[in-house]
VEXTOR-594626 format. One line per 5 residues: number of its first residue (from 1); their letters; for each residue x negated, y negated, z of N, C-alpha, C. Coordinates in nm, 2 decimals, padded with zeros to 4 digits, m for minus. Layout:
BEGIN
NUM> A> X/Y/Z/X/Y/Z/X/Y/Z  ...
// end
This chain:
BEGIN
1> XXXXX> 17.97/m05.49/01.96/17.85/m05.46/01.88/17.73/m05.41/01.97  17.72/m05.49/02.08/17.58/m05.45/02.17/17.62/m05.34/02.25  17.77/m05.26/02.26/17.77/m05.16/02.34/17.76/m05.03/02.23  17.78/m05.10/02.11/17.82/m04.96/01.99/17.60/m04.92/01.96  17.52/m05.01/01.99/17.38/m05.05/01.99/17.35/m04.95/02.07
6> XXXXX> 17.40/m04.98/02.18/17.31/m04.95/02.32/17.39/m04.76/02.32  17.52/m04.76/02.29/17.54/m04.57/02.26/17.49/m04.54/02.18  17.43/m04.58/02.07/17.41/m04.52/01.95/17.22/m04.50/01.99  17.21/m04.58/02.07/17.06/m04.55/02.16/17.05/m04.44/02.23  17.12/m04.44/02.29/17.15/m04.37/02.43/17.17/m04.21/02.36
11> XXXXX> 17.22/m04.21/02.25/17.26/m04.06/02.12/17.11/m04.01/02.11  17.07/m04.12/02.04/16.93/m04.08/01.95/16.83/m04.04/02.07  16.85/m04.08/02.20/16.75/m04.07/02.28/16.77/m03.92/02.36  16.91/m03.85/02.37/16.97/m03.75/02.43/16.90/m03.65/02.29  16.88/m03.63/02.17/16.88/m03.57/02.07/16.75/m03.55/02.08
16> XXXXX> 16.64/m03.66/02.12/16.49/m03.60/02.17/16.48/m03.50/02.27  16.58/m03.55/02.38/16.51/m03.53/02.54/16.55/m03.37/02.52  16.69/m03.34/02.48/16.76/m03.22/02.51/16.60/m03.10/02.43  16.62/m03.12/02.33/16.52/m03.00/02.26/16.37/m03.02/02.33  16.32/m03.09/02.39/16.22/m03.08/02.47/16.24/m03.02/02.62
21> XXXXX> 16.35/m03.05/02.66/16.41/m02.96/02.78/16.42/m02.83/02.78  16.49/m02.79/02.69/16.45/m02.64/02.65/16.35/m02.59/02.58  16.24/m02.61/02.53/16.08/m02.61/02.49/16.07/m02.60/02.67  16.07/m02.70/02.72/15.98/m02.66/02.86/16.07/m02.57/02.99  16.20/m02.52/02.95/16.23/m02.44/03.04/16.22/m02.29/03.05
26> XXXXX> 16.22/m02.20/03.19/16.17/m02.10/03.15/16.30/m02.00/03.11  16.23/m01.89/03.10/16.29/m01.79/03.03/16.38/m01.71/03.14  16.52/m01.62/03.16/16.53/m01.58/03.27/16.54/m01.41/03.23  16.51/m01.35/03.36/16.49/m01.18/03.34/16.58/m01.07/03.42  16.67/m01.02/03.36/16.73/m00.94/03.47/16.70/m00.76/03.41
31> XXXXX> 16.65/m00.72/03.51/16.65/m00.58/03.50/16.77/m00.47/03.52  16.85/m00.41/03.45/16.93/m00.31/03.52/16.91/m00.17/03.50  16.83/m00.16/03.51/16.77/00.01/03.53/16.74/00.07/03.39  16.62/00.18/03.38/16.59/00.27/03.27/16.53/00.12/03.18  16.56/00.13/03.09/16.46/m00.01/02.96/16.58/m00.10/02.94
36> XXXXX> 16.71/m00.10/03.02/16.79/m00.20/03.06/16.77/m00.34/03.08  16.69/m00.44/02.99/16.69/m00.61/03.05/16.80/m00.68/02.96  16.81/m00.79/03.06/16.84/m00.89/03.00/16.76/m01.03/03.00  16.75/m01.10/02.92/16.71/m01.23/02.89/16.82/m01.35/02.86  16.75/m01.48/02.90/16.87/m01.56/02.92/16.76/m01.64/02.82
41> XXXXX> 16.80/m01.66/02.71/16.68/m01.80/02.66/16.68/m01.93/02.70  16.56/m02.05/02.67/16.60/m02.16/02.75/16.74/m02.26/02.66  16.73/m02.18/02.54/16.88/m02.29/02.50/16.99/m02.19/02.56  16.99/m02.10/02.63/17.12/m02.05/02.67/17.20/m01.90/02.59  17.08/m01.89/02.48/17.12/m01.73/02.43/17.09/m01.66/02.54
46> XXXXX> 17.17/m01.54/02.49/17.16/m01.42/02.59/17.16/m01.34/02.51  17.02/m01.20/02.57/16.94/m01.09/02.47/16.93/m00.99/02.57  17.04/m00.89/02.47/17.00/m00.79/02.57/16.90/m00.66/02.52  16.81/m00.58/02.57/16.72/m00.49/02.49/16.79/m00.34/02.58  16.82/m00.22/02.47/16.84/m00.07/02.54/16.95/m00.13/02.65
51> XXXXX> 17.08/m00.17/02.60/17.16/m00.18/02.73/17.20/m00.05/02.73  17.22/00.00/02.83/17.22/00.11/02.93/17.38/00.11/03.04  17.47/00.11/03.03/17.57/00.12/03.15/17.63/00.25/03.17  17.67/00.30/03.02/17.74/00.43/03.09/17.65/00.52/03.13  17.67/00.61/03.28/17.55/00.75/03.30/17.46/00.72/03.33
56> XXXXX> 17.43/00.55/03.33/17.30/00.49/03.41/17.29/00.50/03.56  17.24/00.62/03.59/17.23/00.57/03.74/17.20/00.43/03.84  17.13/00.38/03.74/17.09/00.28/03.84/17.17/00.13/03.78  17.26/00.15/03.69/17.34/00.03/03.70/17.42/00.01/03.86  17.42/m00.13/03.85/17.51/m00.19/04.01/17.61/m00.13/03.95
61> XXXXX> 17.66/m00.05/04.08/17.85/m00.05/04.08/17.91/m00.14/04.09  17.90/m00.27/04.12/18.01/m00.35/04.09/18.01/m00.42/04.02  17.94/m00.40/03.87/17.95/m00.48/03.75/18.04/m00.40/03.63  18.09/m00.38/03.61/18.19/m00.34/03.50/18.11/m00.38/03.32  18.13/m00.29/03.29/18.08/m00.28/03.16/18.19/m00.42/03.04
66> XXXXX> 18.34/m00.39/03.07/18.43/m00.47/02.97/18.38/m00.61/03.07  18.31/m00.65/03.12/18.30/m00.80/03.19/18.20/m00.86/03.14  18.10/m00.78/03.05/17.94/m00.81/02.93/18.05/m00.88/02.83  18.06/m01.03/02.79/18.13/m01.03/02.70/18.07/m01.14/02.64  17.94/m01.22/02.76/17.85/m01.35/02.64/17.71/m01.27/02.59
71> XXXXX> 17.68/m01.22/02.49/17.58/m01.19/02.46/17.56/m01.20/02.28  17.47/m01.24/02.27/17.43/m01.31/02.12/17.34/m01.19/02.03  17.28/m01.13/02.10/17.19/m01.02/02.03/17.14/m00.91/02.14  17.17/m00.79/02.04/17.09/m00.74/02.11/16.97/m00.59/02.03  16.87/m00.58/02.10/16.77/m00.49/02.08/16.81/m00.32/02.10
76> XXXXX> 16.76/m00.26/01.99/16.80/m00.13/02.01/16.67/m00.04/01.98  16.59/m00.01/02.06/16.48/00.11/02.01/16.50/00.21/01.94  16.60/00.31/01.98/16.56/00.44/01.91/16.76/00.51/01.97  16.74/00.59/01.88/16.87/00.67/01.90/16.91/00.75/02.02  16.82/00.75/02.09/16.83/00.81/02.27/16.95/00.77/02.31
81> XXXXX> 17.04/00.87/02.41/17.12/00.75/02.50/17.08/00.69/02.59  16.96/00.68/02.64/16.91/00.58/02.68/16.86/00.48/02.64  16.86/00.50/02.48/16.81/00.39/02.45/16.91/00.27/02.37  17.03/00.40/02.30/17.08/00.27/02.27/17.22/00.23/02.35  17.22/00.35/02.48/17.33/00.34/02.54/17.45/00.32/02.52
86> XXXXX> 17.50/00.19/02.53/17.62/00.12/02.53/17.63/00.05/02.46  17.50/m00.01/02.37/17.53/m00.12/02.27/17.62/m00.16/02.20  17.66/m00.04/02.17/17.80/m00.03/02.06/17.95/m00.09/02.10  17.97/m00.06/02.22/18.09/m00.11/02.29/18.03/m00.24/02.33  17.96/m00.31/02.38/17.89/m00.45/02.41/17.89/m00.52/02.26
91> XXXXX> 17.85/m00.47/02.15/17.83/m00.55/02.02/17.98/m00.56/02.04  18.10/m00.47/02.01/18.24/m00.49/01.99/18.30/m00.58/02.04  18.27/m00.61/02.16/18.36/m00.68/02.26/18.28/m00.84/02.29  18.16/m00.87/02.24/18.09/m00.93/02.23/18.05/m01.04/02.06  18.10/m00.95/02.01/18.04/m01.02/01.86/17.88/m01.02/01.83
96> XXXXX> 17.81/m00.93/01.88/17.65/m00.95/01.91/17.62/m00.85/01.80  17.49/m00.91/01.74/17.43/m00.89/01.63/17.34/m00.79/01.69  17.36/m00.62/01.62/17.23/m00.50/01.74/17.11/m00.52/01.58  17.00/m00.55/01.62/16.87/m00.50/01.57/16.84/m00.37/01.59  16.84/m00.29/01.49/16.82/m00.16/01.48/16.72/m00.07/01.41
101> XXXXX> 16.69/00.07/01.43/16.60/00.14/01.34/16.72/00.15/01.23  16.66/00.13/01.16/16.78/00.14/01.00/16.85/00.22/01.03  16.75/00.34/01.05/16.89/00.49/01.01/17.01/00.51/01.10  17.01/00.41/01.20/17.07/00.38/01.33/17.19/00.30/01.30  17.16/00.24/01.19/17.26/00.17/01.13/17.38/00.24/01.12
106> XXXXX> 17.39/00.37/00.99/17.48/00.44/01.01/17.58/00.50/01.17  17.50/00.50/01.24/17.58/00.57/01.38/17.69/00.46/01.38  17.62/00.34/01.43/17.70/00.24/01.48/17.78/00.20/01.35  17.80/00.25/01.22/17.89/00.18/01.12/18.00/00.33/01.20  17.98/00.42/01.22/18.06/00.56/01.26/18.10/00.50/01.40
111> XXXXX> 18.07/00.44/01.47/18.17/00.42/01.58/18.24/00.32/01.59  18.21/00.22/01.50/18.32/00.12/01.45/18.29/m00.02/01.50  18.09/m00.04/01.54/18.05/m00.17/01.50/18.07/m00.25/01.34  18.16/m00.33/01.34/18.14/m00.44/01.21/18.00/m00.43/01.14  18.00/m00.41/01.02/17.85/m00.38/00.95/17.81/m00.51/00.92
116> XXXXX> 17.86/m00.62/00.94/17.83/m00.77/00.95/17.69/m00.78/01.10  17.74/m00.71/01.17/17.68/m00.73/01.32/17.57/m00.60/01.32  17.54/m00.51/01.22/17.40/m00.45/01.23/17.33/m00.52/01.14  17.20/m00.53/01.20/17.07/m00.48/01.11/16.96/m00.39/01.10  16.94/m00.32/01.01/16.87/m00.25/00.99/16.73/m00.29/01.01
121> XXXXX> 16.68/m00.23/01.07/16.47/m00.26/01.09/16.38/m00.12/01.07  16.30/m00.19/01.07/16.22/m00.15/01.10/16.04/m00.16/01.15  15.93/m00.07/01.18/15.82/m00.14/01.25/15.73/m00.23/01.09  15.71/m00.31/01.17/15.64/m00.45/01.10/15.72/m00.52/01.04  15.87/m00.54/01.01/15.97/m00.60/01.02/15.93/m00.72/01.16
126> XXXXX> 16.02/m00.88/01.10/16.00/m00.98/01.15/16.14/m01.06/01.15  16.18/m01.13/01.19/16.23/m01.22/01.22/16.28/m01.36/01.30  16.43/m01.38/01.30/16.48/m01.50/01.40/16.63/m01.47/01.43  16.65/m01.47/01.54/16.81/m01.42/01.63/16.81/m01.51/01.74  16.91/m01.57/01.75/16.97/m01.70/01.88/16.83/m01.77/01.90
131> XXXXX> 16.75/m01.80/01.81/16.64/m01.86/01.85/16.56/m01.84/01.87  16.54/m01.66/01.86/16.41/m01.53/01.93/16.35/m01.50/01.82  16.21/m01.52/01.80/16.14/m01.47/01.70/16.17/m01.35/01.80  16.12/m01.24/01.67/16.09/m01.11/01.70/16.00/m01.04/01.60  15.91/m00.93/01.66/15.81/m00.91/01.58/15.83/m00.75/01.60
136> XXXXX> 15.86/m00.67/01.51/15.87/m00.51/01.51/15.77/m00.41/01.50  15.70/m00.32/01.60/15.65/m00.26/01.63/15.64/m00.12/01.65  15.55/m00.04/01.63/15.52/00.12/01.62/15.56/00.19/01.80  15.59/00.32/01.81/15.60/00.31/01.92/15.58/00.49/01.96  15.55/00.56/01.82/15.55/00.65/01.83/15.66/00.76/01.90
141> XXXXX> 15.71/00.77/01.91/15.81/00.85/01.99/15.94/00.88/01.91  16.00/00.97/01.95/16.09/00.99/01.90/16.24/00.99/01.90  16.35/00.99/01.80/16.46/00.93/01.82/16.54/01.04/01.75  16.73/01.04/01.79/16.82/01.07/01.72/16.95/01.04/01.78  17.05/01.12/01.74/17.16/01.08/01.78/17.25/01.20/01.77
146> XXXXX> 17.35/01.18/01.84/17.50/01.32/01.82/17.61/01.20/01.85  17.69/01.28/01.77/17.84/01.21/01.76/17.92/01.37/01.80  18.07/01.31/01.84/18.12/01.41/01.89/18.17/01.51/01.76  18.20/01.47/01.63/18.21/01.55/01.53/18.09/01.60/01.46  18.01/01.60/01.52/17.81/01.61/01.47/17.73/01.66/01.59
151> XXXXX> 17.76/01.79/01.66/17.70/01.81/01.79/17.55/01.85/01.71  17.54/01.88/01.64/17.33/01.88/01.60/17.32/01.75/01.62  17.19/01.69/01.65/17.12/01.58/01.68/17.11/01.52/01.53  17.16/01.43/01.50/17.11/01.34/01.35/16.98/01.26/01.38  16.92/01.25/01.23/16.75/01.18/01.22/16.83/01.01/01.23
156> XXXXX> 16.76/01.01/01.34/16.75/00.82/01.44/16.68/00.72/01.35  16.57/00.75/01.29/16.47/00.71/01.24/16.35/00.70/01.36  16.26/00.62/01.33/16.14/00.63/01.41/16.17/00.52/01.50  16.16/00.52/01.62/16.17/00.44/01.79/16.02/00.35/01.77  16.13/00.22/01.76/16.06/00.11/01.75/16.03/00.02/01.88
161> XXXXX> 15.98/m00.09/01.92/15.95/m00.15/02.01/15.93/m00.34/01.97  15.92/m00.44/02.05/15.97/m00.56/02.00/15.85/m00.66/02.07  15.82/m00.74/01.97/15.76/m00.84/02.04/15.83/m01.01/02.01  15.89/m01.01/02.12/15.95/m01.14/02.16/15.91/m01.28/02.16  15.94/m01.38/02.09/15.89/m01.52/02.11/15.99/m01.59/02.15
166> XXXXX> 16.04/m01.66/02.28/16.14/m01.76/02.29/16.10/m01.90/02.25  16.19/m01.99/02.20/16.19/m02.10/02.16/16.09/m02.20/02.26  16.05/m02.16/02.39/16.02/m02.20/02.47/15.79/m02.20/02.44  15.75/m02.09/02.38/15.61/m02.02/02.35/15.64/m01.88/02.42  15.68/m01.82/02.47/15.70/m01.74/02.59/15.70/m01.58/02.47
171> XXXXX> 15.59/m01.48/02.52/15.62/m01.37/02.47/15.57/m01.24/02.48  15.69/m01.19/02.50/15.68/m01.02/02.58/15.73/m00.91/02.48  15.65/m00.82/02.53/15.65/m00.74/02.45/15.66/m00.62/02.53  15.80/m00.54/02.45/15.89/m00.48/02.50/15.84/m00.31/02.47  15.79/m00.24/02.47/15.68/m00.11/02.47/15.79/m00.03/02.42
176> XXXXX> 15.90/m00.01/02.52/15.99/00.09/02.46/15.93/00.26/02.51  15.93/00.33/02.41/15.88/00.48/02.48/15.73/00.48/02.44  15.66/00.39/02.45/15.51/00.41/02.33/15.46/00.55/02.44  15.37/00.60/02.36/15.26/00.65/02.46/15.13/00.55/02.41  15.06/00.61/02.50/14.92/00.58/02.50/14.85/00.54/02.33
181> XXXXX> 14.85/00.46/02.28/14.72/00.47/02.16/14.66/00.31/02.18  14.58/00.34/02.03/14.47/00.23/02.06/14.61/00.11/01.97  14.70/00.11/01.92/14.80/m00.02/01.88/14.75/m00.14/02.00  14.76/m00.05/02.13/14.81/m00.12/02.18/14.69/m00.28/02.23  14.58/m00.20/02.20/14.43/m00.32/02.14/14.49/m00.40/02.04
186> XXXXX> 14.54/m00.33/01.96/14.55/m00.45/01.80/14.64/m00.49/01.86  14.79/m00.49/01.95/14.89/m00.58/01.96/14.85/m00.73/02.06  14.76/m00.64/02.14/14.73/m00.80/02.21/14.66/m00.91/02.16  14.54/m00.86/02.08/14.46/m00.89/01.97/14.55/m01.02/01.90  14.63/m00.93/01.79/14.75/m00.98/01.71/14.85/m01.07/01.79
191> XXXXX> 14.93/m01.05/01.84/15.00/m01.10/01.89/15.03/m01.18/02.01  14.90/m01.15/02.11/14.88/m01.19/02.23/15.00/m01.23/02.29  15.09/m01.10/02.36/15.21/m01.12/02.49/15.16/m01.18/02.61  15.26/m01.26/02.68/15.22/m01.29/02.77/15.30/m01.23/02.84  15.36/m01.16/02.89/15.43/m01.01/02.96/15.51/m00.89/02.94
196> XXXXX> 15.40/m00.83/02.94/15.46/m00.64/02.87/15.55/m00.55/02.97  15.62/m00.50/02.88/15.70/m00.45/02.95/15.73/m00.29/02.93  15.65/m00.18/03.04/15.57/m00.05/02.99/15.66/00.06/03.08  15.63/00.12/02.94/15.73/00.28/03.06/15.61/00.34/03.12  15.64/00.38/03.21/15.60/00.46/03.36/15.64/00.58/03.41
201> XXXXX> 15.75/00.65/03.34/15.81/00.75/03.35/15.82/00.88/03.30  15.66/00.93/03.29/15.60/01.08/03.25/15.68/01.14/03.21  15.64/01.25/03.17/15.70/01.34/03.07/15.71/01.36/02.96  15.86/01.26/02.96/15.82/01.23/02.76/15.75/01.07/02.76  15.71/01.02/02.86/15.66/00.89/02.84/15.56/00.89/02.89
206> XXXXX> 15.48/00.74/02.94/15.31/00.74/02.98/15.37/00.77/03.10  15.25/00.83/03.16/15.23/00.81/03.31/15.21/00.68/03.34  15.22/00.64/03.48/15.15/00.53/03.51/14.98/00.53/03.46  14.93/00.60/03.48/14.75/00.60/03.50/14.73/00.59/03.36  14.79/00.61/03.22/14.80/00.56/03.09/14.90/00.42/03.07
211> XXXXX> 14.97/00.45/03.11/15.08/00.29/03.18/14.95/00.17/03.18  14.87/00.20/03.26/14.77/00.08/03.26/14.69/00.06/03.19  14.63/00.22/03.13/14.53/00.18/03.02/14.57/00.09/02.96  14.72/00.10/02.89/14.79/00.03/02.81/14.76/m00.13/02.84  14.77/m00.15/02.96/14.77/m00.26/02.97/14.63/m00.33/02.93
216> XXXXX> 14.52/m00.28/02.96/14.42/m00.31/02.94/14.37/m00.31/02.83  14.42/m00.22/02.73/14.42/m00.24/02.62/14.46/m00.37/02.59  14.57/m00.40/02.59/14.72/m00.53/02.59/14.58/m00.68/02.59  14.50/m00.68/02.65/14.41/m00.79/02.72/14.33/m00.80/02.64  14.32/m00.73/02.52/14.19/m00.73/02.44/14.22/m00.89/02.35
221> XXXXX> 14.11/m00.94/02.38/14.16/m01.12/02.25/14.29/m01.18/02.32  14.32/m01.12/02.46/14.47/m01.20/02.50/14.44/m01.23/02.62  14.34/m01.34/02.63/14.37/m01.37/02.83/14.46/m01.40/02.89  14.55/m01.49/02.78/14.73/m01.50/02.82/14.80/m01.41/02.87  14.79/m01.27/02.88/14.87/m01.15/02.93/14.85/m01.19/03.09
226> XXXXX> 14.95/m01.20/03.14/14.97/m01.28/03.27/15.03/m01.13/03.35  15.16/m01.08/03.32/15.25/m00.98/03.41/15.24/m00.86/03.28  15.28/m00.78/03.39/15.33/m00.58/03.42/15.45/m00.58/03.50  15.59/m00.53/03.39/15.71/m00.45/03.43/15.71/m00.33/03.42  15.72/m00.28/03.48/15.74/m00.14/03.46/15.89/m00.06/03.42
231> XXXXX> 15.90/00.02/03.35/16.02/00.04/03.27/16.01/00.14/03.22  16.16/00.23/03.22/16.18/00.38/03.13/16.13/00.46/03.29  16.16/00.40/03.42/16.17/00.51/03.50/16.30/00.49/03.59  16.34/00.58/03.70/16.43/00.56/03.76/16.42/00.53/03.87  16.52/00.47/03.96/16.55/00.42/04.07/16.64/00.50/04.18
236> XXXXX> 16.73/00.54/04.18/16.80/00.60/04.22/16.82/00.77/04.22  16.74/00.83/04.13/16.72/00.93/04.10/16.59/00.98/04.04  16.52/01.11/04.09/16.37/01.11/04.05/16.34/01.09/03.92  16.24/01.01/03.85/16.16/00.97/03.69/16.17/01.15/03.61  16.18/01.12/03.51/16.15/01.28/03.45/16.01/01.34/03.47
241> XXXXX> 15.90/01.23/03.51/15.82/01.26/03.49/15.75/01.31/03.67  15.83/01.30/03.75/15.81/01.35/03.91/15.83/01.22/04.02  15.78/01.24/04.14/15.80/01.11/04.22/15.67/01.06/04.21  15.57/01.10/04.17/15.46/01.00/04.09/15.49/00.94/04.03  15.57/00.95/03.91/15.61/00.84/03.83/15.70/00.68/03.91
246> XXXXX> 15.60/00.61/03.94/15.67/00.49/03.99/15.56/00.34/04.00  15.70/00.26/04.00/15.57/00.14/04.02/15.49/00.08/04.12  15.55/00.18/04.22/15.40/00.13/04.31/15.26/00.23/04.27  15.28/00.35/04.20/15.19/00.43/04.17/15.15/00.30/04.06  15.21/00.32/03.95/15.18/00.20/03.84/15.07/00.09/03.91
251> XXXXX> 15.10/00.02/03.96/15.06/m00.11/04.05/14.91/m00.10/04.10  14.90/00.06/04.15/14.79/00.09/04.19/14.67/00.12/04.07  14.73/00.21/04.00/14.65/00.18/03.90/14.58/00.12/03.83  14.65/m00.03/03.78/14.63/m00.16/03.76/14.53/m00.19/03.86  14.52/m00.17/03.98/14.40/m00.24/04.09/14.31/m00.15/04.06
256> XXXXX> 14.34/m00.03/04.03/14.22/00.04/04.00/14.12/00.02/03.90  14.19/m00.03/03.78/14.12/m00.06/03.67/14.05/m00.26/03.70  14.08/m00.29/03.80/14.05/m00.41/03.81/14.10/m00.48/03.73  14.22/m00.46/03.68/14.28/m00.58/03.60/14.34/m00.68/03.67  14.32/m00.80/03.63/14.39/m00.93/03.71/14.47/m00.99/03.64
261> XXXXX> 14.58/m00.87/03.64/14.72/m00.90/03.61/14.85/m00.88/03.72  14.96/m00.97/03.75/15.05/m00.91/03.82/15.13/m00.83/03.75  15.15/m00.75/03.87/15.30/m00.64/03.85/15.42/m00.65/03.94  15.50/m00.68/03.85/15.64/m00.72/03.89/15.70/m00.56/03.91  15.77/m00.51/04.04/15.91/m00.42/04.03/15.99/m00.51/04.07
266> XXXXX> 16.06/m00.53/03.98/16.21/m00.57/03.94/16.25/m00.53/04.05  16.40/m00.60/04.13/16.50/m00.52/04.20/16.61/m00.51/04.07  16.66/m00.44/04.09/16.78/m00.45/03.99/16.85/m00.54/04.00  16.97/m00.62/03.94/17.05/m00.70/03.95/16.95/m00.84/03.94  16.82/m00.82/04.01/16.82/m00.94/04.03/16.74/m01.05/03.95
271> XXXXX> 16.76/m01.16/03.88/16.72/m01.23/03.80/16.59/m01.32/03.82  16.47/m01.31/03.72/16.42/m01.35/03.79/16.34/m01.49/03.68  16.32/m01.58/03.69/16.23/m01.70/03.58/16.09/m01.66/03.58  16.09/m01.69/03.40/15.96/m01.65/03.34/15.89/m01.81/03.28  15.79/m01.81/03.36/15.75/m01.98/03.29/15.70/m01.94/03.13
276> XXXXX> 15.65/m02.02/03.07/15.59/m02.03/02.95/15.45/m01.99/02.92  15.37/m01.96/03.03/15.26/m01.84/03.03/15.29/m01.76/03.06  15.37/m01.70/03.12/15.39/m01.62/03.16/15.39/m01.57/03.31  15.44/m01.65/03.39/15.42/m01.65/03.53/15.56/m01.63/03.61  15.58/m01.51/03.69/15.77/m01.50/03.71/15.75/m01.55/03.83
281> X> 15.82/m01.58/03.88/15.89/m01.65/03.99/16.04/m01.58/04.07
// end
């Protein structure tokens, strides 16, 4: 009786500690090129946003695409192949639920995602996935798609962007292709991220030297905005937008404007912990 006491203690006490463990653990970050992350949540989901493998230049060669097989959800901006990449073969092989622009829905029912595992979105659309709030956002830019029986470009819907809450308080906000506008005051305002995550890759996207405005925008009502990723440029091959387009130009900018925020460049592959203000490691 006093051992059935003392486990049945020992239960109730593992049932507090565990869900406080993960409340205080951090979040983890792996970059693999172009708007390519992954996130590890602290209960152990895995979220991937714009996976990116095939024709990605800057994926590692030695990770294999059929070897992605734990992944719980994932994020899809816009109809680009950059943006939605690979999703489609990763949802299949995976069982992973893609968050989508609605109209995006259709593609992936055409390439033979399970229509159990889309959802359709769109901006100001909210929810909850493996424990991720998510908050859906404008991003201005544009999207579509081609299939091989459909060489015209099909209407994508409008290229959305995400703001992320882990179970932990932790939350970043994923830009996607925005350009430059004033959202990006009302999102920090609203939402207050504690690490954005901004394309830098001119052309069709911000430059760096709008890349920061953005940020500073981001700071308005949010002194929480802790980090700057930079994202939507290349590594291995020049940005569309020239060899200006980068994050050490990025980085500089940010000093320019005197903001006292860090800026993280990612190496690829490599994983990095995100505390709960927002502080990587």
């Amino acid at each position: 009786m006093r051992f059935r006491r003392q486990a049945a203690f020992l239960c109730a006490l593992a049932l507090l500690i565990i869900p406080a463990l993960a409340l205080a653990a951090d979040v983890e970050m792996t970059f693999y090129g172009n708007q390519h992350f992954k996130f590890v949540t602290p209960g152990g989901k895995v979220i991937l946003v714009n996976p990116w493998v095939k024709g990605n230049p800057d994926w590692p060669k030695d990770m294999k695409l059929e070897d992605i097989k734990k992944v719980d959800a994932i994020f899809v901006s816009g109809g680009h192949g950059d943006d939605m990449g690979t999703a489609d073969e990763i949802a299949k092989q995976s069982g992973a639920t893609i968050i989508t622009p609605f109209e995006l829905g259709g593609y992936f029912q055409q390439v033979g995602v399970p229509g159990p595992q889309i959802f359709g979105s769109a901006a100001g659309g909210q929810g909850t996935i493996a424990g991720v709030k998510y908050q859906i956002v404008h991003t201005f830019h544009a999207t579509g798609y081609t299939l091989p029986n459909l060489p015209v470009r099909q209407y994508g819907g409008i290229n959305q962007g995400y703001i992320l809450t882990f179970e932990n308080g932790l939350k970043v906000y994923f830009a996607s292709s925005s350009p430059l506008t004033m959202e990006f005051q009302l999102f920090g305002s609203r939402y207050k991220p504690h690490v954005a995550l901004l394309p830098i890759g001119g052309r069709f996207l911000m430059h760096p030297d709008d890349a920061a405005y953005a940020a500073k925008l981001l700071m308005t009502d949010n002194p929480g905005l802790k980090t700057l990723v930079p994202q939507h440029h290349r590594i291995n091959t020049p940005s569309p937008g020239g060899p200006g387009a980068n994050p050490e130009a990025f980085e500089a900018e940010v000093k320019k404007l005197g903001l006292p925020l860090k800026v993280l460049n990612p190496k690829i592959g490599q994983a990095y912990t995100i505390s709960t203000t927002g502080e990587v490691k």
